[in-house]
N, C-alpha and C positions, 0 to 999 in steps of 0.2 A: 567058292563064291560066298557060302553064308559068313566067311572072316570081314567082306564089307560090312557085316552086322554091327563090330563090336562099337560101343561109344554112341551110337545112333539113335536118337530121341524120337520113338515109338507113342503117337496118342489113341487108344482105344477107345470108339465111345460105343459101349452097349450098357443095356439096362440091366443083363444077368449078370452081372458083377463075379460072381463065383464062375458063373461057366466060360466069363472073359481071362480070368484069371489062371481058369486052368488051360484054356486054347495057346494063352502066351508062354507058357512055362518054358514051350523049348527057346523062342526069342529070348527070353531073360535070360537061357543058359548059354546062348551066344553072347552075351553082354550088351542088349539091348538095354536104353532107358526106355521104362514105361511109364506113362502115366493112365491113369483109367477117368473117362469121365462117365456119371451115368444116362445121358439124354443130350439132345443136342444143341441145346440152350447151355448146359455145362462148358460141353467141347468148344462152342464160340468163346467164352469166357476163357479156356485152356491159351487158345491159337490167340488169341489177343494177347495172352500175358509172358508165353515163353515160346521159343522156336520149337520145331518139331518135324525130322524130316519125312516124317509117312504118317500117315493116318487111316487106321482101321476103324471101319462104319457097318456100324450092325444096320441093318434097314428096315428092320422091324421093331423101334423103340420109342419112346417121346422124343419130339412132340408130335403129334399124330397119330395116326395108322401107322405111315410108312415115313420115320422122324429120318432113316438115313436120306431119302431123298430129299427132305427138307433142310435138313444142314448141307447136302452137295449143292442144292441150288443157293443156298446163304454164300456161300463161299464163292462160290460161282460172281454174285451180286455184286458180293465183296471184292473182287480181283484177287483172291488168295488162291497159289500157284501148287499149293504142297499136296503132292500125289499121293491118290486116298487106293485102296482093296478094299473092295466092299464082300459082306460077309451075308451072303445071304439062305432063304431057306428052301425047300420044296415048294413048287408052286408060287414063286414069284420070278418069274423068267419075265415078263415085262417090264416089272421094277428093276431088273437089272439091265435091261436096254435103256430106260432114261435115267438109269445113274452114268453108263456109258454115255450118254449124250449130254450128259450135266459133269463129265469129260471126269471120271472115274477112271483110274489107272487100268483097273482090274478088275474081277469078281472069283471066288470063291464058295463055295457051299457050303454054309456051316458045321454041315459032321463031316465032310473031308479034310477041316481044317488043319487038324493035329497028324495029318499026314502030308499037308501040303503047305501050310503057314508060311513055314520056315525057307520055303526054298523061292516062294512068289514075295516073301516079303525083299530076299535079298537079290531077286532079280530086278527088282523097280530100281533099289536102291542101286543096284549095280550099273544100270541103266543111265539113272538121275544126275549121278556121279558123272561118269563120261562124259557125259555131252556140258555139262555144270562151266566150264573155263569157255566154251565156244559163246553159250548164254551170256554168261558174264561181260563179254565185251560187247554185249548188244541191249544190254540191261541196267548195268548197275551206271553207278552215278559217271562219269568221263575219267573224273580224276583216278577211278578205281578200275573202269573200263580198258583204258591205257594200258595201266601197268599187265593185268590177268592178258590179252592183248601180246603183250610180249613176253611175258611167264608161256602162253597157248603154245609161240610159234618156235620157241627153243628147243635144239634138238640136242646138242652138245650137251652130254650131263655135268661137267664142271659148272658149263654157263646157265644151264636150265635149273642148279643149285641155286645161283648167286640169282636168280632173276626172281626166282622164288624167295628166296629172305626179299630182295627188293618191292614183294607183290603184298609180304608180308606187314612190311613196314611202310609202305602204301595203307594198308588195309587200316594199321593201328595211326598212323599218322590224322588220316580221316575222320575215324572215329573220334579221336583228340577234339581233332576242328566243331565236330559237331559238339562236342562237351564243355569245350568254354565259349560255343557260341548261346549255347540255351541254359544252362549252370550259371547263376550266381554267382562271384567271385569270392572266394573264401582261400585262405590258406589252404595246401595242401599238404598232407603227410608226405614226409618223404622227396620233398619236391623242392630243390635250391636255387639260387640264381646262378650258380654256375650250368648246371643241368640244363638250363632254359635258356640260355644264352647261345650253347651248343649239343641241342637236343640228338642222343644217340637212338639205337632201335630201342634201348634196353628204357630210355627215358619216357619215349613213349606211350609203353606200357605200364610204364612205373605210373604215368600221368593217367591213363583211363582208368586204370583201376585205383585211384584216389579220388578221379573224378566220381566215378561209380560207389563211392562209398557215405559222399555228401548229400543230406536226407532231399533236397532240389535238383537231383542231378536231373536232365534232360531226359523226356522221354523216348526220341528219335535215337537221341547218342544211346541210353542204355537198350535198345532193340539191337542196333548193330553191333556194341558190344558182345550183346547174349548170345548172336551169331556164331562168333570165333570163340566165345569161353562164356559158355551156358552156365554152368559150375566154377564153384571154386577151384575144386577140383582140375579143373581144365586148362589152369592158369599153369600148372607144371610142366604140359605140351610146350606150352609158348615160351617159359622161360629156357628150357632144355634148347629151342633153337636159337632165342638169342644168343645163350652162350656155345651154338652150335658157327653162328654167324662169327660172332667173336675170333674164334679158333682158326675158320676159314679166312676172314678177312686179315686181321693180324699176324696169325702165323701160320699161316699158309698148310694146315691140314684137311686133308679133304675129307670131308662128311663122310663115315658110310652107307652105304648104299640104304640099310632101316630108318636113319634119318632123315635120309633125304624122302623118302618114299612116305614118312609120318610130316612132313611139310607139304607135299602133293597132296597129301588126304587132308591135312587140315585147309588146303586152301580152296579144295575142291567140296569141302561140306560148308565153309562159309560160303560160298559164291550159291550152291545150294541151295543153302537158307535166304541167302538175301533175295534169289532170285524169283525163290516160293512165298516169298512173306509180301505183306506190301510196303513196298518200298519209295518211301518218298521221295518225290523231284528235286533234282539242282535244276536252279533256272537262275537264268539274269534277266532284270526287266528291260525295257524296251523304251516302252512309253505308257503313259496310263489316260485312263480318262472317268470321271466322277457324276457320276449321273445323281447324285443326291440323296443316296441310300449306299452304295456300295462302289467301290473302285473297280474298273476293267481295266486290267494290268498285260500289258502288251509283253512276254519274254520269249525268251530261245529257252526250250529244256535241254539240258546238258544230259542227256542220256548214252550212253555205248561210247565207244572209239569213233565215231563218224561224223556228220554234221550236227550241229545243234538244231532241233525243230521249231518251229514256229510255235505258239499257242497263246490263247487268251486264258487269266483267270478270273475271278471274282476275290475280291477281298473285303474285309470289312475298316481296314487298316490302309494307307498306301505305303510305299516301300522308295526305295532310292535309286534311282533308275541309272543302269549300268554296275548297281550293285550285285553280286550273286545272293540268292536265300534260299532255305527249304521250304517245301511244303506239302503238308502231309492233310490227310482227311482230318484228323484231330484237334488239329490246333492251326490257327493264323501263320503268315508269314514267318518265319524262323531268320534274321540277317545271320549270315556266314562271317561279314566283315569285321575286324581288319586281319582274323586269320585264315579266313579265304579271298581272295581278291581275283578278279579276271578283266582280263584286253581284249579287244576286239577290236579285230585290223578291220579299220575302216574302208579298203579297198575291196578286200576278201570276206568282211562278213566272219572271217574265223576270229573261233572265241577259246581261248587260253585260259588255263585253270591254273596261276599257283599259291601255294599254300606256306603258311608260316612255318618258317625253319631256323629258327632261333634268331640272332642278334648278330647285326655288323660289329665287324673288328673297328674300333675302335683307338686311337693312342692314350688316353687321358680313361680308357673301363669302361665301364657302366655308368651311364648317367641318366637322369630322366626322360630328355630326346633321343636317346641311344636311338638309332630307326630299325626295323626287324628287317631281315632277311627272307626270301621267299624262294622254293623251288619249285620248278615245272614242272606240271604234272603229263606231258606228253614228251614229243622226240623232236619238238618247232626250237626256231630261236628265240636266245631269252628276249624278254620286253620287258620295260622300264613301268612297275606297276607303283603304286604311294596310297597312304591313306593317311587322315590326320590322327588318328588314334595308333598307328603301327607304330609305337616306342615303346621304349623298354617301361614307363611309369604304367600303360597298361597293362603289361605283362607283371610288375610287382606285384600285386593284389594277389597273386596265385602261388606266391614262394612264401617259405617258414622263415623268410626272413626279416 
């Protein structure tokens, strides 16, 4: 069990730093990442800046008296989902009934630790993990809900491979969209007009991580990036399956079985992460109305595999109504368009998500009006979507060419 450990982004937050240090020693010899913060004003600052899928909370540290209850209920306030072990001492058996109810994973006793750490830390995760794909399709954004959805219900392992590169490239496809929708356009390293014209999985990736390197890259896009490859490091997983995909798809060798099973864990710790972090809305507006301070924006959230929901927001901007956009606590309206687009069947009230997938064939190349191409992101028929920026002149700004 403790092999769920390895690769797994560990945040500590206690004020004995030394005695934190030495409680973790056997996680780090599983190949946990740790990070230590000292107070719980620190740990907010950690969880805003990088993913983490567990979190150990001393309960006796700043700020306060009792600072771990005070970060479980921050979190709590916050809508942050990532499953905490609290760490507590003799004599506080009630504080660890309202960390349980301020929905704490677990508790532990501090000087049991080093006997017990290691094997409650890898049963959350072992836990978190499992159920992570079912989540996922009730959670993350539609377009990503879909795909994990049909990656869930695969049982054939040829085909539960290839749905998986599909859930994959789903995942980095996404992320893309969210990166040239909030990034600035600049030239990309590494990045042609042939590539863009008919983007592979491998292009994809090539594109987030050039997007992710530009000093404006989006804040939204780089959280979900940091999802699936926190590290640089991490980016080696992902290349190893594209060229895992490559192999299966064009010449027809079948992955074995370590492969396939290090694409399962990478898709099942991104969904994880997405799903414990907070994760901004897709929505499409509706209608609005402008009371003379602020817009009441009428959409459907595009949330899970299922229906779109109804909701009202506030904004201080108005938006394009029948447009998709994001939106997150931090920043205004985010438009998706013209590389996410969606329909909604005026009969049915259903609303389709598809997303830019390079450039129509053409006789005469590449030309300014060249108009993109788009694929669906569910299992509906296709619908005739348009935008007046979906040509290839908006797409140049982003090639070294």
């Amino acid at each position: 069990m403790t092999q769920q450990l390895a690769n797994m982004r560990i945040l500590v937050a206690d004020d004995q730093a030394d005695v934190a240090r030495t409680l973790c020693r056997p996680l780090h010899k599983a190949g946990v990442r740790l990070r230590f913060a000292e107070d719980g004003h620190a740990a907010l600052q950690e969880i805003a800046a990088r993913p983490f899928d567990l979190l150990l909370i001393d309960m006796k540290m700043p700020p306060e008296e009792w600072g771990g209850l005070w970060l479980l209920g921050q979190l709590k306030d916050g809508e942050w989902r990532i499953p905490s072990l609290v760490l507590s001492g003799e004599g506080s058996k009630q504080q660890v009934i309202e960390a349980l109810r301020l929905e704490a994973a677990d508790w532990i006793v501090k000087d049991d630790a080093g006997q017990e750490l290691l094997e409650r830390c890898a049963t959350i995760l072992t836990d978190r993990l499992g159920g992570s794909l079912e989540l996922a399709t009730h959670h993350l954004p539609t377009p990503l809900a879909h795909r994990f959805a049909r990656y869930a219900r695969t049982t054939d392992a040829d085909k539960r491979v290839l749905e998986g590169l599909h859930t994959l490239e789903s995942v980095l496809r996404f992320t893309a969209t969210l990166g040239l929708s909030s990034t600035p356009p600049a030239p990309l390293r590494g990045i042609g007009p042939d590539q863009l014209a008919a983007p592979s999985m491998g292009t994809w990736f090539t594109l987030c991580t050039a997007l992710a390197a530009l000093p404006d890259a989006g804040n939204d896009f780089a959280r979900m990036l940091s999802w699936l490859v926190p590290e640089r490091s991490d980016h080696q997983l992902v290349q190893a399956l594209i060229a895992m995909r490559n192999d299966f798809v064009h010449r027809g060798i079948t992955p074995p079985s370590t492969q396939a099973n290090q694409l399962d864990r990478l898709l099942r710790r991104f969904a994880h992460r997405a799903v414990s972090s907070r994760c901004a809305d897709l929505t499409v507006s509706t209608s609005m109305t402008y009371d003379g301070t602020m817009w009441a924006i009428e959409v459907l959230s595009l949330k899970g595999a299922g229906k779109p929901v109804p909701n009202t927001v506030m904004a201080q901007d108005p938006v394009i109504t029948s447009q998709p956009f994001l939106l997150s606590r931090e920043a205004g309206p985010l438009p998706l368009s013209p590389w996410l687009l969606t329909h909604t069947d005026p009969s049915s009230g259903t609303v389709r998500c598809l997303q830019f997938d390079g450039l129509q064939r053409t006789k005469g190349g590449l030309a300014p009006r060249t108009p993109f191409k788009y694929a669906k992101m569910d299992e509906g028929e296709d619908v005739p979507v348009s935008h007046p920026q979906a040509e290839w002149q908006t797409l140049a700004r982003w090639t070294m060419a």
